[in-house]
Structures are given as C-alpha cells and as structure tokens.
TORSE-253922 format. One record per residue: residue number from 1; chain; x, y, z of N, C-alpha, C, O in turn. Coordinates in pm, 1 decimal, always signed. Layout:
% TORSE-253922
MILO   pos   unit        n_X        n_Y        n_Z       ca_X       ca_Y       ca_Z        c_X        c_Y        c_Z        o_X        o_Y        o_Z
MILO   NUM      A          X          Y          Z          X          Y          Z          X          Y          Z          X          Y          Z
...
This chain:
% TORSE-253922
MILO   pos   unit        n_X        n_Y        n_Z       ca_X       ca_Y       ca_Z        c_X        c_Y        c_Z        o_X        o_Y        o_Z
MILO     1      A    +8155.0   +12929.6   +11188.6    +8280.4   +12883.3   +11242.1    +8273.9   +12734.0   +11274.9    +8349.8   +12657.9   +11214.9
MILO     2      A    +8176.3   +12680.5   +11379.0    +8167.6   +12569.1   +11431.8    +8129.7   +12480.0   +11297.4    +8046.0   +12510.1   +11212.3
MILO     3      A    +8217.0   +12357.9   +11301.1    +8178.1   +12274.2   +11205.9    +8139.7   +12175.9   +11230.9    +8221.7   +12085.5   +11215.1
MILO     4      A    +8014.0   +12138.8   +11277.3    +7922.2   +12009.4   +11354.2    +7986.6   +11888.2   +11320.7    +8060.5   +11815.4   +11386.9
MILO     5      A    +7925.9   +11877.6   +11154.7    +7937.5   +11757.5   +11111.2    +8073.3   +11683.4   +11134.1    +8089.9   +11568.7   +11175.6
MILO     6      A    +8174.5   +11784.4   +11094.1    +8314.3   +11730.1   +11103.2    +8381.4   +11744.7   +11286.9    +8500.4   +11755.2   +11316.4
MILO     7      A    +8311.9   +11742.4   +11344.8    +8342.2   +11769.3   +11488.3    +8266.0   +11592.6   +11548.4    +8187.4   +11512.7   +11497.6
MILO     8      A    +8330.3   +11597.4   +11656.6    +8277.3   +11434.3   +11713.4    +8298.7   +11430.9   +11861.4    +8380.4   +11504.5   +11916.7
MILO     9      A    +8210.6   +11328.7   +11935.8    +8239.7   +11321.2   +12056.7    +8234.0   +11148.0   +12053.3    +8139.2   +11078.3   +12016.9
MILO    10      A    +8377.3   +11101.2   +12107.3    +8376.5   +10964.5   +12080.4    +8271.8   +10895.8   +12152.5    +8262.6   +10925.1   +12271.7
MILO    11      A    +8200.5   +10820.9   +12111.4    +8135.8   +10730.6   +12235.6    +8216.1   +10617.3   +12321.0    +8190.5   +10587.1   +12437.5
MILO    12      A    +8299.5   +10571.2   +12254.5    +8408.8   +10474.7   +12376.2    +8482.6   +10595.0   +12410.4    +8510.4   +10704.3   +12361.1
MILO    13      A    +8503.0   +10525.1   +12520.4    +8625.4   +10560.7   +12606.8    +8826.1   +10515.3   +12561.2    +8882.4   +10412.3   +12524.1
MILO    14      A    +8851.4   +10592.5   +12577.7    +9051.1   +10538.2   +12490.7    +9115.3   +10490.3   +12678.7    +9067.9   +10499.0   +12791.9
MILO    15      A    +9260.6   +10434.2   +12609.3    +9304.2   +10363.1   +12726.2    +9300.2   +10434.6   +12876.7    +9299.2   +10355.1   +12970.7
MILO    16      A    +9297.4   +10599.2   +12914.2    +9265.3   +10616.6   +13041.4    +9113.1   +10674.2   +13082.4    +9080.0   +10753.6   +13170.5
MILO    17      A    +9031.3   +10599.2   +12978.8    +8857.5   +10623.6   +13008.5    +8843.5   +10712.0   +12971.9    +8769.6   +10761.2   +13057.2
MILO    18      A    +8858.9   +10787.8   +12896.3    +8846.5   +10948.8   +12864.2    +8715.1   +10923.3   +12682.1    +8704.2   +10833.5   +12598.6
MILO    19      A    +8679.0   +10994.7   +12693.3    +8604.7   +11045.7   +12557.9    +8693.8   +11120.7   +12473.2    +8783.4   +11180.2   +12533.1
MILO    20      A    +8690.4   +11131.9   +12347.1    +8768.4   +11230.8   +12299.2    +8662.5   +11313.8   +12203.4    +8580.8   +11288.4   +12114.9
MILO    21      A    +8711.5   +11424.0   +12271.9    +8598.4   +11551.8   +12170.3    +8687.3   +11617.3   +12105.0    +8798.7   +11656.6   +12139.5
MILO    22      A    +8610.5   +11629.9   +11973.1    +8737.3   +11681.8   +11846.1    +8629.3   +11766.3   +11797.8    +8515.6   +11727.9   +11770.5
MILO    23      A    +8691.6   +11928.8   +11786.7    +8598.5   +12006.8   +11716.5    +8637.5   +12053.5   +11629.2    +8759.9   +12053.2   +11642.2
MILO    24      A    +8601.7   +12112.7   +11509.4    +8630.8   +12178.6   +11364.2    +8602.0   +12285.9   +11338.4    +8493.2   +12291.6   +11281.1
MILO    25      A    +8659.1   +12397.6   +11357.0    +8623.0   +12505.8   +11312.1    +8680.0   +12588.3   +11152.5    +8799.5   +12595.9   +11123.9
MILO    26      A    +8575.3   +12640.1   +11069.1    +8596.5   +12717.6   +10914.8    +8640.7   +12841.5   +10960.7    +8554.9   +12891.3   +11033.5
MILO    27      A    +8777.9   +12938.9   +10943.2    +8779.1   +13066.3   +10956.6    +8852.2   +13097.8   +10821.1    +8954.2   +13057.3   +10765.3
MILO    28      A    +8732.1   +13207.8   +10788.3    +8806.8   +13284.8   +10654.6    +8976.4   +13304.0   +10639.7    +9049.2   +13368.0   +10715.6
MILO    29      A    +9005.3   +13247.3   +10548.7    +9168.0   +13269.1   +10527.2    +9214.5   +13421.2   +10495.2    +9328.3   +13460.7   +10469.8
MILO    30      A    +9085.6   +13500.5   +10504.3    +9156.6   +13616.4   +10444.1    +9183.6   +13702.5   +10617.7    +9227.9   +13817.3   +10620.6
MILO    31      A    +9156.0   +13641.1   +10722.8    +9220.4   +13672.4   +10867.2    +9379.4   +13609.1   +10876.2    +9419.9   +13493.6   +10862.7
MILO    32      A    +9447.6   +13731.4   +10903.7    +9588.1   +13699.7   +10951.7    +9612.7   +13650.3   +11055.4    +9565.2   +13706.0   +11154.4
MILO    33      A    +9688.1   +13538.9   +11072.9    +9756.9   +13493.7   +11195.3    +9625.6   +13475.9   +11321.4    +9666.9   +13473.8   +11437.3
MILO    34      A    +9452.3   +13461.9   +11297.6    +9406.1   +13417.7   +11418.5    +9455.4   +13339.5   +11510.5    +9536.9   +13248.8   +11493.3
MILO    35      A    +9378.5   +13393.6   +11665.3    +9380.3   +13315.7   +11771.0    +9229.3   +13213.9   +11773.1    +9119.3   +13262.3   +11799.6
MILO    36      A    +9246.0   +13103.5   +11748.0    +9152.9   +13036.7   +11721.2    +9124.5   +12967.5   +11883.2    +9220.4   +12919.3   +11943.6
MILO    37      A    +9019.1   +12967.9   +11930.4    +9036.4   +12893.6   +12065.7    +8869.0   +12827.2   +12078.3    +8761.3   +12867.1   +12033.9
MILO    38      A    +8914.8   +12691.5   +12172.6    +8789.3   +12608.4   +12194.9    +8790.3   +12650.0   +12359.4    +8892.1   +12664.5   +12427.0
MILO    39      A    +8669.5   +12663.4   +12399.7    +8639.2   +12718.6   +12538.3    +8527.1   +12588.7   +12558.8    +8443.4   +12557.8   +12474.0
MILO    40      A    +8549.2   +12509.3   +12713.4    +8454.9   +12436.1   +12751.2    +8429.7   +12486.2   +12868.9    +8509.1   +12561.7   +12925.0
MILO    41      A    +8292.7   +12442.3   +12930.5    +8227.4   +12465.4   +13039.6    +8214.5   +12335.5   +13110.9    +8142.2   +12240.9   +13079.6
MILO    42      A    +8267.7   +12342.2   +13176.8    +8257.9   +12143.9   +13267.9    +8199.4   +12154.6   +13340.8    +8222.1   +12250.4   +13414.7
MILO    43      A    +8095.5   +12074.5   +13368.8    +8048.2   +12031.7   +13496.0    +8125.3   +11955.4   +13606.5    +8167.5   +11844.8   +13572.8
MILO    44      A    +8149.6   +11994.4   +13727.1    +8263.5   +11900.7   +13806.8    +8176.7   +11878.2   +13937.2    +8116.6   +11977.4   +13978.3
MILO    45      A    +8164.1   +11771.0   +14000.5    +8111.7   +11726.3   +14122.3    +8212.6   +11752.5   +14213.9    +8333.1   +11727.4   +14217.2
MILO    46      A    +8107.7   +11828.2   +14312.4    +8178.0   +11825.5   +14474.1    +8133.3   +11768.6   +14564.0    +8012.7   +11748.0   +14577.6
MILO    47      A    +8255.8   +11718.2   +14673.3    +8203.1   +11669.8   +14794.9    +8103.6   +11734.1   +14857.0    +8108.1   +11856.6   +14868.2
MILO    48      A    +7996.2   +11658.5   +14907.8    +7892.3   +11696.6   +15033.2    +7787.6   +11821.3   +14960.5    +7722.3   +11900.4   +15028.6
MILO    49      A    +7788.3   +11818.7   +14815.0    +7696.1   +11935.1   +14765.3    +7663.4   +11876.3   +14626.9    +7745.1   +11815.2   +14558.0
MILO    50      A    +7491.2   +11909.5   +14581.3    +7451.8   +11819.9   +14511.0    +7506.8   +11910.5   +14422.0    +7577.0   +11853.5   +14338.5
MILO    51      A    +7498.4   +12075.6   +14404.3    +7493.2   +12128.2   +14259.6    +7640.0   +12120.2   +14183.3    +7723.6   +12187.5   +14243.7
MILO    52      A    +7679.8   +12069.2   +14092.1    +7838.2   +12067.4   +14102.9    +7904.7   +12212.3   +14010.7    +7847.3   +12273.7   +13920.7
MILO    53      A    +8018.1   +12234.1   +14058.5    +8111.4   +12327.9   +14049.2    +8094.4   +12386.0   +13873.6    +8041.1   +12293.0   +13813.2
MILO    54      A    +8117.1   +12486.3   +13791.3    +8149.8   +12515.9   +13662.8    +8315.8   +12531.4   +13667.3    +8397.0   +12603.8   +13724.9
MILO    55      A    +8317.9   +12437.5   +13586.9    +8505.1   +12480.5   +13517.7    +8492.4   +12518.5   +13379.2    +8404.7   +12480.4   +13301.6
MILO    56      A    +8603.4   +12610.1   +13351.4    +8611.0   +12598.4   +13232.3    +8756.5   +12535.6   +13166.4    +8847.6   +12530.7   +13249.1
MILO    57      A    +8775.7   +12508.4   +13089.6    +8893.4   +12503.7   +13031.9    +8944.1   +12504.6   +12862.7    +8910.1   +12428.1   +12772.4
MILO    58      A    +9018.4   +12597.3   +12860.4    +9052.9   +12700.1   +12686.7    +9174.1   +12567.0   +12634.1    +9244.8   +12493.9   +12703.4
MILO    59      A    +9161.6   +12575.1   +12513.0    +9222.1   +12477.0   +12429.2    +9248.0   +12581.7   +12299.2    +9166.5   +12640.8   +12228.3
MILO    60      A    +9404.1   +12579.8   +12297.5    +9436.8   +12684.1   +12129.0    +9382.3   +12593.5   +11988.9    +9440.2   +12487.3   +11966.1
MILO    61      A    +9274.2   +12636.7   +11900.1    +9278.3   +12508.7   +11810.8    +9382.9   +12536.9   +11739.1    +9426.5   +12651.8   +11746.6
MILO    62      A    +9448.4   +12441.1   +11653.1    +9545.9   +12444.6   +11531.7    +9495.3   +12435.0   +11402.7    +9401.0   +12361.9   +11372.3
MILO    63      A    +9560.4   +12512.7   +11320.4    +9503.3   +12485.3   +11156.2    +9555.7   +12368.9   +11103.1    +9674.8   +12339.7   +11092.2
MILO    64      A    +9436.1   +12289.4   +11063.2    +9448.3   +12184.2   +10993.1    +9451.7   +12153.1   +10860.9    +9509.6   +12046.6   +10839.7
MILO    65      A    +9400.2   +12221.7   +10741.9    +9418.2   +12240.7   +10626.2    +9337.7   +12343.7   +10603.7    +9289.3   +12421.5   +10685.9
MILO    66      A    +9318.7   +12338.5   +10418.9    +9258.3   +12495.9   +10331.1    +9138.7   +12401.0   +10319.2    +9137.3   +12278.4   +10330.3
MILO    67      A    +9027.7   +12495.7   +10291.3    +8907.3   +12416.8   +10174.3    +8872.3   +12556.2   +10128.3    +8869.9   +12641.7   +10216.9
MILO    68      A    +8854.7   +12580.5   +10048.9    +8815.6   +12713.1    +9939.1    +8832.1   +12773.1   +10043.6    +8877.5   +12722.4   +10146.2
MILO    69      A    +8797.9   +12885.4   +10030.3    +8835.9   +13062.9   +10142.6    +8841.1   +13030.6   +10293.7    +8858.2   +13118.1   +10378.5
MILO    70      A    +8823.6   +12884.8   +10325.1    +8832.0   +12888.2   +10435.7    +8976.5   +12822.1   +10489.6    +9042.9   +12764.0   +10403.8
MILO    71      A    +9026.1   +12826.9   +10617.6    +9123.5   +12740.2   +10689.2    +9031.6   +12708.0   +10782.3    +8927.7   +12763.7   +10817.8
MILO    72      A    +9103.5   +12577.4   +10827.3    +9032.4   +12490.4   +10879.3    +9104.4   +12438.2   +11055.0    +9208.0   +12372.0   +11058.9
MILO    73      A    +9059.8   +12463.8   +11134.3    +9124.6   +12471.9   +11283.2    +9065.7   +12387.1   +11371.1    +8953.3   +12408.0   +11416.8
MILO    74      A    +9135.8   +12288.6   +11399.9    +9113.1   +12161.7   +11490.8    +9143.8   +12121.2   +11677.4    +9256.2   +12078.8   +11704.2
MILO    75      A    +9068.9   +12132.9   +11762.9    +9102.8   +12110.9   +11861.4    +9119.5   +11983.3   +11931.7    +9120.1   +11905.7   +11836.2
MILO    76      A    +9129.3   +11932.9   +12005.3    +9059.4   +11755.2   +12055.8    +9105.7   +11787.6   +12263.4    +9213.3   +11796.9   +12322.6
MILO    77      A    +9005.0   +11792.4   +12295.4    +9014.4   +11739.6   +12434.9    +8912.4   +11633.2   +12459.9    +8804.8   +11604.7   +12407.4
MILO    78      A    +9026.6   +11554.4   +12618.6    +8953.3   +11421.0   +12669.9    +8896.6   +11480.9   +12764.3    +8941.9   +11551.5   +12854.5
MILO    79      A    +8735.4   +11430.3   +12723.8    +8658.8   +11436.5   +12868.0    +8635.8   +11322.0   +12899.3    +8653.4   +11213.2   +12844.4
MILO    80      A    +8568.5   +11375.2   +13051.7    +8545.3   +11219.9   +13158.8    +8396.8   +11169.1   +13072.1    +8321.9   +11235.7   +13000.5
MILO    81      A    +8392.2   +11043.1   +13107.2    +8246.1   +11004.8   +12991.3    +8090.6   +11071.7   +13066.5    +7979.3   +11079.5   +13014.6
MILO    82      A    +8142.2   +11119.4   +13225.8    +8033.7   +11140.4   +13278.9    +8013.4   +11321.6   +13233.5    +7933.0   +11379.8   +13306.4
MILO    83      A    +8049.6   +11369.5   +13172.3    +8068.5   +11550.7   +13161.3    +8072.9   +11493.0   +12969.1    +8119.9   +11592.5   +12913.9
MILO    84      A    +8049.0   +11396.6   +12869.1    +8015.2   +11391.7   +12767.3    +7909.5   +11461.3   +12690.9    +7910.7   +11530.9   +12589.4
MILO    85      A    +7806.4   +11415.3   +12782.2    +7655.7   +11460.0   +12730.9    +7638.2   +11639.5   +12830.5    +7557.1   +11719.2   +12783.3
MILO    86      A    +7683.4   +11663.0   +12902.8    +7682.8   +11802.6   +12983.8    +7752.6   +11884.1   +12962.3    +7724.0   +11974.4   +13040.8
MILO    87      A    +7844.3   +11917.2   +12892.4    +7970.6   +12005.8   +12880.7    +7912.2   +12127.1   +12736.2    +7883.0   +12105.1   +12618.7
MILO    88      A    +7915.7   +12241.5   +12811.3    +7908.1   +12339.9   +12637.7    +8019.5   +12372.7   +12647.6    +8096.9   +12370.3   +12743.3
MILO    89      A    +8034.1   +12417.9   +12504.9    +8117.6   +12478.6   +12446.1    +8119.1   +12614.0   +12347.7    +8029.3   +12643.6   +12269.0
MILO    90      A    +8247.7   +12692.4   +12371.7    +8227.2   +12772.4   +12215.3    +8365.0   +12787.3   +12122.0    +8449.2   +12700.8   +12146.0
MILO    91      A    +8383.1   +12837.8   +12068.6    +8471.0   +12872.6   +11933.1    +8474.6   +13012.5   +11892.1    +8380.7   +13074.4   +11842.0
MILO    92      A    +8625.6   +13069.7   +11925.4    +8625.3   +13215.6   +11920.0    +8758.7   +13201.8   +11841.6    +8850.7   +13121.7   +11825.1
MILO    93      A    +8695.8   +13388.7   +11782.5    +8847.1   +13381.8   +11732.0    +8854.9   +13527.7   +11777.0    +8756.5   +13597.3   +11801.8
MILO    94      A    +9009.5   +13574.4   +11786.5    +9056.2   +13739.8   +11858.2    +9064.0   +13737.0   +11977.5    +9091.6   +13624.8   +12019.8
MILO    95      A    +9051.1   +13815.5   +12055.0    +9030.8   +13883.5   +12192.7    +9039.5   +14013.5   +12206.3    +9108.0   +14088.1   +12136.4
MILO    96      A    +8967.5   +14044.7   +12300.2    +8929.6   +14162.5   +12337.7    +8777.0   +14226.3   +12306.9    +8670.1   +14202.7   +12363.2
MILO    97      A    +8801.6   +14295.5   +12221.4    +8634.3   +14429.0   +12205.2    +8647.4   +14332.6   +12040.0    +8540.4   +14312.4   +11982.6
MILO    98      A    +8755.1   +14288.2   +11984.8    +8741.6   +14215.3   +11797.7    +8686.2   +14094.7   +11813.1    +8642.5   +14042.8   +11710.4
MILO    99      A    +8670.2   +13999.9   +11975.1    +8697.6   +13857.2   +11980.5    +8508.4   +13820.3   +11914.0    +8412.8   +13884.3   +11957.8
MILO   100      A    +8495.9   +13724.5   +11822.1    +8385.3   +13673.9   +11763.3    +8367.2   +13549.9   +11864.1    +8459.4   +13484.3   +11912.6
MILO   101      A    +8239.4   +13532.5   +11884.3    +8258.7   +13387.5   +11939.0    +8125.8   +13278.2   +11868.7    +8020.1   +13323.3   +11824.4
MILO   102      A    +8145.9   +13195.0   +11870.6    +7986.5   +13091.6   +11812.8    +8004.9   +12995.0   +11907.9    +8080.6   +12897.9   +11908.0
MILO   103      A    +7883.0   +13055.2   +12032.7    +7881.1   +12988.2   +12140.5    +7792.0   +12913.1   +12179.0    +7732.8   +12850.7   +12091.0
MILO   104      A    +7750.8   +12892.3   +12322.3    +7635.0   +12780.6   +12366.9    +7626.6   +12652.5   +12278.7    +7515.9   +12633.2   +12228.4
MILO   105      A    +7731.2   +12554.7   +12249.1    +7714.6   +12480.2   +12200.6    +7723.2   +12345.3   +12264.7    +7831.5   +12328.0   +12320.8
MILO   106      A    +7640.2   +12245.2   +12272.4    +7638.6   +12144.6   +12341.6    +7716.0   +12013.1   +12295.6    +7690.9   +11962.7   +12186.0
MILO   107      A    +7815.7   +11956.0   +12386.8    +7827.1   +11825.6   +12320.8    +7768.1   +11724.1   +12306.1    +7813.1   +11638.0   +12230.5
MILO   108      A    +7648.9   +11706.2   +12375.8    +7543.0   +11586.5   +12306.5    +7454.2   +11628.3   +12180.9    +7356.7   +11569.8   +12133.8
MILO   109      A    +7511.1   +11737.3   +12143.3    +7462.5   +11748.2   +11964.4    +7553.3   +11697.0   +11862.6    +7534.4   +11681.6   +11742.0
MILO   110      A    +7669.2   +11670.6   +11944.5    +7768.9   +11617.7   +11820.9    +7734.1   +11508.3   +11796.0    +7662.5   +11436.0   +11865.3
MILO   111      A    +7780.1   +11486.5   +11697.2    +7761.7   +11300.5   +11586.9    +7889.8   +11259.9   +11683.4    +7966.5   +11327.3   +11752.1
MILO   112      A    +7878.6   +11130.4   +11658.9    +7950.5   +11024.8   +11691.3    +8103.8   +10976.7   +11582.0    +8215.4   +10934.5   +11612.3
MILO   113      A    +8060.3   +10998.0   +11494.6    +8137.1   +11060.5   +11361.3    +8134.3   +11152.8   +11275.1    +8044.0   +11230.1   +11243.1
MILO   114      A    +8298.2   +11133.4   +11218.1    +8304.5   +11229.1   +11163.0    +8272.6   +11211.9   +10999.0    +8291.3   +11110.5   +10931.7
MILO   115      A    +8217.7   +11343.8   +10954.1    +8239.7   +11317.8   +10787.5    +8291.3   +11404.1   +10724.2    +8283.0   +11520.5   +10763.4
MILO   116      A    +8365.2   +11368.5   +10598.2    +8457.6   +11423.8   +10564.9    +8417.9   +11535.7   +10534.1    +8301.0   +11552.9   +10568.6
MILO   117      A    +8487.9   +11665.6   +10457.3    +8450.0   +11800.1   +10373.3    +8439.5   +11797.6   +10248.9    +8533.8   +11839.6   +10181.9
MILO   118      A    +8318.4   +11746.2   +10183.8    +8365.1   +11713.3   +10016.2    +8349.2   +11888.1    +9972.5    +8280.1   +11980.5   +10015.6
MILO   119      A    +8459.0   +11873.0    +9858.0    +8495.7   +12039.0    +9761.7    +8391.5   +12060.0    +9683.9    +8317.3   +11964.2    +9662.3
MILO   120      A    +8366.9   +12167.3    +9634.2    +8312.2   +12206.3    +9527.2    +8326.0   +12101.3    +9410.6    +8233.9   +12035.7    +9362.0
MILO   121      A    +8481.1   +12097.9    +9369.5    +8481.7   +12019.9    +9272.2    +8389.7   +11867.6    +9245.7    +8343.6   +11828.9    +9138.4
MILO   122      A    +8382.4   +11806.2    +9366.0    +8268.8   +11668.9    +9403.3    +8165.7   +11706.2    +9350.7    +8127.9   +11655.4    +9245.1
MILO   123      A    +8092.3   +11810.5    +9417.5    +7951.1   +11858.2    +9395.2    +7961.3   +11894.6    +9218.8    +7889.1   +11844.3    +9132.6
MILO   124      A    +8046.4   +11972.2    +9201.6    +7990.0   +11977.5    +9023.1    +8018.5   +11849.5    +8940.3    +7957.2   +11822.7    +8837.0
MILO   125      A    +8137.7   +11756.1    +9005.4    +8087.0   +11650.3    +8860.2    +8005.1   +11504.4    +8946.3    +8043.8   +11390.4    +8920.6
MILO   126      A    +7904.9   +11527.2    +9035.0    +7815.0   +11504.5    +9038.8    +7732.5   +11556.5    +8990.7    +7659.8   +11476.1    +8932.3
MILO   127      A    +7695.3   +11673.4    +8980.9    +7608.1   +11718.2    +8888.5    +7620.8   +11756.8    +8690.7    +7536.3   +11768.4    +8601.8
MILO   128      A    +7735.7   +11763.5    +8694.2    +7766.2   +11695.6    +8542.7    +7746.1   +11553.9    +8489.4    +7755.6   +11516.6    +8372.5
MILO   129      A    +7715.3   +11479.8    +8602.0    +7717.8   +11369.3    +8580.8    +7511.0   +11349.3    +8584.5    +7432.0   +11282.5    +8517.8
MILO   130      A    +7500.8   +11418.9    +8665.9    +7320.9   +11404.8    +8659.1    +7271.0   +11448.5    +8516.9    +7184.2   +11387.9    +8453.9
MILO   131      A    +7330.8   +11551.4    +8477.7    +7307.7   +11635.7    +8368.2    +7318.2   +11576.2    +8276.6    +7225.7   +11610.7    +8203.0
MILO   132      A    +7419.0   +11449.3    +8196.0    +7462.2   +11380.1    +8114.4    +7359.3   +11249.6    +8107.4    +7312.0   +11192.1    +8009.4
MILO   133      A    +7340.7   +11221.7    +8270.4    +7206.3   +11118.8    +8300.5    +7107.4   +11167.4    +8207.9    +7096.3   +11130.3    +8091.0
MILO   134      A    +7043.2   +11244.2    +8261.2    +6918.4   +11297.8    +8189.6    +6932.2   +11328.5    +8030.2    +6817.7   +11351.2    +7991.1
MILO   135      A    +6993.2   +11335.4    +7957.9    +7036.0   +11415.3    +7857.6    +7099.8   +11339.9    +7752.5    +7081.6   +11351.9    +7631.3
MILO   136      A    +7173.2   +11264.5    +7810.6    +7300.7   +11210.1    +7729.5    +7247.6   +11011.1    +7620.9    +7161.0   +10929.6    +7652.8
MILO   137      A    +7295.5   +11009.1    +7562.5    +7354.3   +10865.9    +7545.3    +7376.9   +10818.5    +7589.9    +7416.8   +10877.7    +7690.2
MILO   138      A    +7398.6   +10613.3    +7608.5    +7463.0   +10529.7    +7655.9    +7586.8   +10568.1    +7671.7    +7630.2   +10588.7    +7785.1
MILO   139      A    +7667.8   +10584.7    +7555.4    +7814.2   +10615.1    +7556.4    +7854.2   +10723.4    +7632.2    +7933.8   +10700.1    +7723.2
MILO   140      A    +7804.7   +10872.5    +7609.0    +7772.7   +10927.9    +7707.6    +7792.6   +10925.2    +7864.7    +7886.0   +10967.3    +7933.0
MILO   141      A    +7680.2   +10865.1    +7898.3    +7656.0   +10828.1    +8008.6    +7811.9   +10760.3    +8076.2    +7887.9   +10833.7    +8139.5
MILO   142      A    +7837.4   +10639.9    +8056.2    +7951.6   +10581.0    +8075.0    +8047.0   +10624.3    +8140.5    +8092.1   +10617.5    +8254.8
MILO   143      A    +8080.4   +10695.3    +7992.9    +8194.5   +10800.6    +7973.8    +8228.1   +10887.6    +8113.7    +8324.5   +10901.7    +8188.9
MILO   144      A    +8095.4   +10935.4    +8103.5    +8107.0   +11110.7    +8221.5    +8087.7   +10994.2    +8383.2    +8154.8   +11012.9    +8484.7
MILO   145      A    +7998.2   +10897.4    +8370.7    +8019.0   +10778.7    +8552.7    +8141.5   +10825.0    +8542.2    +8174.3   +10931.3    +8594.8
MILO   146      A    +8251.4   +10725.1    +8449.3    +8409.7   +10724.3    +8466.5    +8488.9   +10808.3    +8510.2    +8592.1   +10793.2    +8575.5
MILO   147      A    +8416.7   +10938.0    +8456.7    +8499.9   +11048.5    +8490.0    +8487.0   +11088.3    +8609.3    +8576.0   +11129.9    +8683.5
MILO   148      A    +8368.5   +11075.8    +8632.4    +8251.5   +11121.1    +8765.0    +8341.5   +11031.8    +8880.4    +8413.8   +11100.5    +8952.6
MILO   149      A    +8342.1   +10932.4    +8895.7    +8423.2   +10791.4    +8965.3    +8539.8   +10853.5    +9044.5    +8560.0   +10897.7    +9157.7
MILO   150      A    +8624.5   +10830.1    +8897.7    +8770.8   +10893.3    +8886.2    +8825.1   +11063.3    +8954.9    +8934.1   +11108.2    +8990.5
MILO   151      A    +8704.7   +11111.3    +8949.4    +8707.9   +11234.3    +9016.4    +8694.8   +11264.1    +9167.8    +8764.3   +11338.1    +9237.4
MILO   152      A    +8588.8   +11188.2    +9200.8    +8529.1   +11134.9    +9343.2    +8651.1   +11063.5    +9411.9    +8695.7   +11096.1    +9521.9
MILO   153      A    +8693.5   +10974.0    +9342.5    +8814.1   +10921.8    +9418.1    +8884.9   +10973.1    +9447.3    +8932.2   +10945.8    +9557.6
MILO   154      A    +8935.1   +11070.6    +9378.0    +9097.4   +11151.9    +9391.0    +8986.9   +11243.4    +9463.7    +9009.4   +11211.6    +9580.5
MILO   155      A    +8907.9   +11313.5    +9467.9    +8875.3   +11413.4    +9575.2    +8878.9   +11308.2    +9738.9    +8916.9   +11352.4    +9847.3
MILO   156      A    +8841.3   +11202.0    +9719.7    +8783.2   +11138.8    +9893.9    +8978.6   +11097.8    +9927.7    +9010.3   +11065.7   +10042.2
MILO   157      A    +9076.7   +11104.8    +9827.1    +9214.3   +11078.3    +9877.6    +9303.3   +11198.8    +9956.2    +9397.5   +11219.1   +10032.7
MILO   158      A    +9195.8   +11263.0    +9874.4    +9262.4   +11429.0    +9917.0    +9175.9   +11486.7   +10026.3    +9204.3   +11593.6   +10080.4
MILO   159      A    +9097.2   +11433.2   +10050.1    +9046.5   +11485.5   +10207.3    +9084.5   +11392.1   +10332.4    +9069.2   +11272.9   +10358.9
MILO   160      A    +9119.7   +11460.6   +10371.9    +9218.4   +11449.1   +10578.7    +9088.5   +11442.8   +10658.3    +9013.8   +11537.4   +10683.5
MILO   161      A    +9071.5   +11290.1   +10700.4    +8970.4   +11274.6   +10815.3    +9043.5   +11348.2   +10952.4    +9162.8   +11339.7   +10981.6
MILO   162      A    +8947.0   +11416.2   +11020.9    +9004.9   +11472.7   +11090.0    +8992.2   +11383.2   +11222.3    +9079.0   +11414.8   +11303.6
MILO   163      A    +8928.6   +11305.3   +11255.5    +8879.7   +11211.3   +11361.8    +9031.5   +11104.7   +11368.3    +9086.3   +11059.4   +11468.7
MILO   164      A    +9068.6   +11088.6   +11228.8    +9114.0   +10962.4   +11181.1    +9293.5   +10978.8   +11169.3    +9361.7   +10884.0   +11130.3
C-alpha cells in the first residue's frame, strides 16, 4: 500500500511553519469504492510534564490517478517541524473486522522528495533499447535511442508529480 518513494516530508517549512507530509498509497483497482485513510500518531508537549501527550489524527486519502492494476491515493498533512522526525503513521483501507492496515511507519524514513512512478512501458523500451545496444548496428542503435528518447519523454509528461 504505502508508497515510500513517492511519499515526502518537506524539509522547509511553508508560510505558517508547518512541514508538509504527503503520502502515496497503491490500492488494487479491482476494490470498489475504498475508504482509504492516513492515520498519524503525534507527539504533543504538555505543560509541567516531561513525557508528552499521543494524538492521533485520521486524514481521508483521495485517488489520485491509475498506474496498471493499481489506483493511486494521496493524502498531505502539515506538521509542526518539531513532531517531523517523531510522528508514525499508517495507511488503511475498510473498517471494521475487513480494515487492512500497513502500519508503524515513521516519518523520518521518508525522502525529502518525491519521485515519480515510471510504467512498465519505460522499463521495456529501456530494455529494448539495451538489447539493440548489445546486438544491433550503428543504424540500429540510433534508431531504437530515438525511439527509446521519444518514449521516455511522453511517459515522464504523463506522469503527475505528486509533491508538485
């Protein structure tokens, strides 16, 4: 479910000091109508006591696009920069006795950025393109870069930074 790479915890702060944590979750498209939800665990300081308080607070994610069998479900809450590196989290989908969850997850494991979701399609004419390397002719060769290029491009136009 949890999608690391494409998930981020800003390191600046935006205009009211806040961090922004953006998480990504993959749920099979062949689930109807999920309840997709981001659950955090905050650490909160109290007066006159060193250990501080647990909050939690639930965030509905939204679907953000398809990538092969999966849909793709995006949350973003601002944390304080001091609960950045301390805050877990998880990613559920359902409720009740059906609800799945992929939990204990920390936000000082997230990247700082995000990277995109390259398709299937990327990965094979990169490797049509290795294949033609090894194998092929000058002309060849050329030929299938160009295509290889031309392909890569229109795939990196068609992917939605989700950070961005």
């Amino acid at each position: 479910m949890l999608q690391s790479p494409q998930s981020c915890l800003s390191p600046t702060a935006d205009a009211s000091g806040k961090n922004s944590l953006t998480i990504v979750a993959a749920v099979r498209n062949t689930l109807s109508a999920p309840s997709v939800n981001l659950v955090l665990t905050l650490k909160v300081p109290r007066s006159g006591i060193i250990v501080p308080a647990l909050q939690t607070a639930s965030v509905a994610m939204t679907q953000q696009s398809t990538v092969g069998p999966y849909n793709l479900y995006v949350a973003t809450y601002a944390l304080d920069p001091a609960q950045g590196q301390t805050t877990k989290f998880e990613v559920s989908i359902g409720s009740g006795s059906s609800r799945v969850v992929d939990g204990f997850k920390n936000t000082r494991d997230l990247p700082v950025l995000v990277k995109p979701i390259l398709i299937a399609n990327t990965v094979d004419a990169v490797d049509i393109f290795h294949e033609v390397k090894l194998t092929g002719t000058t002309d060849q060769i050329d030929q299938t870069s160009n295509i290889v290029q031309g392909s890569l491009k229109k795939q990196y136009q068609q992917i939605d930074y989700v950070a961005g």
